[in-house]
N, C-alpha and C positions, 0 to 999 in steps of 0.2 A: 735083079730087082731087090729093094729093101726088104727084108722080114724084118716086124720089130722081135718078135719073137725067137730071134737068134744073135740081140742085145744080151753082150757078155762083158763084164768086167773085163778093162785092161788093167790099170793100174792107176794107184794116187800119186798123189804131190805136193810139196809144200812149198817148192821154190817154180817158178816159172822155167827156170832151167832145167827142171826135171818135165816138165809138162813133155808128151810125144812131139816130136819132132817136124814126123812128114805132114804135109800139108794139108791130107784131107779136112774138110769144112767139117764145124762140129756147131752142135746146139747146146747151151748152159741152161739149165736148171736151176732159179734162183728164188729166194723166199725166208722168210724169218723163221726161227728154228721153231720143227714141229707144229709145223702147216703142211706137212704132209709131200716132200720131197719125195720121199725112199718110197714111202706106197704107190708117188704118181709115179716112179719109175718101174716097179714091180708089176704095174699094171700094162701097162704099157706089152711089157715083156711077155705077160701072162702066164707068169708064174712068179710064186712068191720066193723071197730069199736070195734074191737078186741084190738088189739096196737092201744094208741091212736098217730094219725100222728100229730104231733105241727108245729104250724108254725115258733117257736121260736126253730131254733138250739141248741143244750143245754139244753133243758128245763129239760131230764131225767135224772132224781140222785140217780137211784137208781137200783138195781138188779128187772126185773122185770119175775116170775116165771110163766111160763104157763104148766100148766099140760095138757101132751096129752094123756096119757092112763094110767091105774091104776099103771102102773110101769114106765114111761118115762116120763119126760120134756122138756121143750125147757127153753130158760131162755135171755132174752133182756138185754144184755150188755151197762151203760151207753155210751151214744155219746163223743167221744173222738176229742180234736182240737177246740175245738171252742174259739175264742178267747176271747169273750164280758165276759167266763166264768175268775173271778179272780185268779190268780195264789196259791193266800191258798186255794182255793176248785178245781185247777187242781190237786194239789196235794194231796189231802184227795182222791178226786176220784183215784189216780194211787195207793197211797197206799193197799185204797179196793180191787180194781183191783187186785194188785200185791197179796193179802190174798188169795182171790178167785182164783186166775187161777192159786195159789203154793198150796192151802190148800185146796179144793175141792175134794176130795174123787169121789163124782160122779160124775165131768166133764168127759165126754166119748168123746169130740171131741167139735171144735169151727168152726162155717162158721164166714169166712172172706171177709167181704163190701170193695168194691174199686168201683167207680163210674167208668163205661165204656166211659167216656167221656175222662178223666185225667188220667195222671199217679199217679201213688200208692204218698203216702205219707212219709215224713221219719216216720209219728208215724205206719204208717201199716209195714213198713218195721222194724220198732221194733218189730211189734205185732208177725208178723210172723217169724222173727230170734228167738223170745222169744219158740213161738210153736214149730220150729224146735228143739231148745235146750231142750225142754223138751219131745221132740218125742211124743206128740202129736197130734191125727190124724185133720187134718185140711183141709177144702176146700175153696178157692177161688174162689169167686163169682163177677163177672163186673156187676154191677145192672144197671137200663135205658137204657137198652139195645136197647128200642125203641126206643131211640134218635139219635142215631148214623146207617149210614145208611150199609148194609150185606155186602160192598167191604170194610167196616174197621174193620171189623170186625178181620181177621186175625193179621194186624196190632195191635191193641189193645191190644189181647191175647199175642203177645209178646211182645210189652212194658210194661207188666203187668208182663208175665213170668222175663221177665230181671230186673225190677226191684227189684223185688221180691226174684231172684237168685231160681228161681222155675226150678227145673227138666223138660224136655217135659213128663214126665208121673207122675209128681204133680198133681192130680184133681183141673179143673177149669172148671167154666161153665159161661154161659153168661146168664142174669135173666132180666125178666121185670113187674113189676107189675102189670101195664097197659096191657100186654099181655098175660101174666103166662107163657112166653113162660123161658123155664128153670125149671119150677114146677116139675113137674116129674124126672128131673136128681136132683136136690135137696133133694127133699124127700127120692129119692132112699140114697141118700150117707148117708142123717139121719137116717134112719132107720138101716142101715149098721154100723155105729158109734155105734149107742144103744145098738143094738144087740151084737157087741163087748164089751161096757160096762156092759152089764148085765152078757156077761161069765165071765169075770173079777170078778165081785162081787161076783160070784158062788167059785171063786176057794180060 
């Protein structure tokens, strides 16, 4: 049975040829830098220290692999948008990017960061026409959810659906670090992606 709580670092990567090899099915972690990655990972885990949190936007360059059971991963998608990063290594990142999320064999599904504060991004609204176009399974997630106060809640969730051009029965949830509140519908939907991915790789 999964533990999230036994989510440990394997290892990074910056070329798709380094990425882990064996097949097991994994989930990405994706979202514009400092929207709150590293915390929704350490949450998860339940314990802090895990993803490290920077205080420098940008700072991640690299695919980072967390193994959560002998057969499943999760995996830290660089931070995307940040400007102070140079335009030749936006572009080295989009490329990998674009390797990985075309050429990945075991991606089973991608959670998708959008800060519940703001409206989505055009780069998330790439992210997600990309996901749709490739018809895989993806979920939407509004992080800081602590910030914003339960009457905006509804609000939020549809300028979030609208921007996005999201279905009303597209999964979406609302998450907070600080509170874990969203922990449980998240994990549920990962482990439901995996497990998809794993029959996948059977057939």
């Amino acid at each position: 049975m999964i533990q999230f709580r036994d989510l440990a670092f394997e290892k990074s990567a910056t070329r798709l040829a380094d990425c882990p090899r064996d097949p097991s099915p994994e989930v990405a972690v994706s979202g514009r830098s400092n929207v709150g990655k590293s915390s929704l990972l350490n949450c998860l885990a339940g314990r802090r220290g895990l993803a490290k949190v920077s205080a420098r936007p940008g700072k991640t360059r690299s695919l980072n692999f967390f193994r959560l059971s002998p057969t499943a991963r999760l995996v830290d998608l660089p931070g995307y948008g940040f400007a102070r990063v140079s335009p030749a290594e936006q572009q080295r990142w989009r490329r990998f990017m674009e390797e990985y999320l075309e050429g990945r064999e075991q991606l089973a599904g991608l959670v998708q960061l959008t800060d519940s504060r703001h409206a989505p991004t055009a780069l998330d609204r790439q992210m997600v026409d990309w996901l749709r176009h490739r018809e895989l399974p993806f979920l939407v997630v509004l992080t800081k959810a602590d910030k914003i106060g339960r009457g905006a809640r509804g609000k939020a969730a549809a300028a979030a659906r609208e921007a996005l051009s999201l279905a009303e029965d597209s999964p979406l949830c609302f998450f907070s670090a600080a509170t874990g509140e969203g922990r449980k519908e998240l994990i549920g939907w990962i482990l439901a992606a995996l497990q998809g991915g794993a029959a996948a790789a059977q057939r």
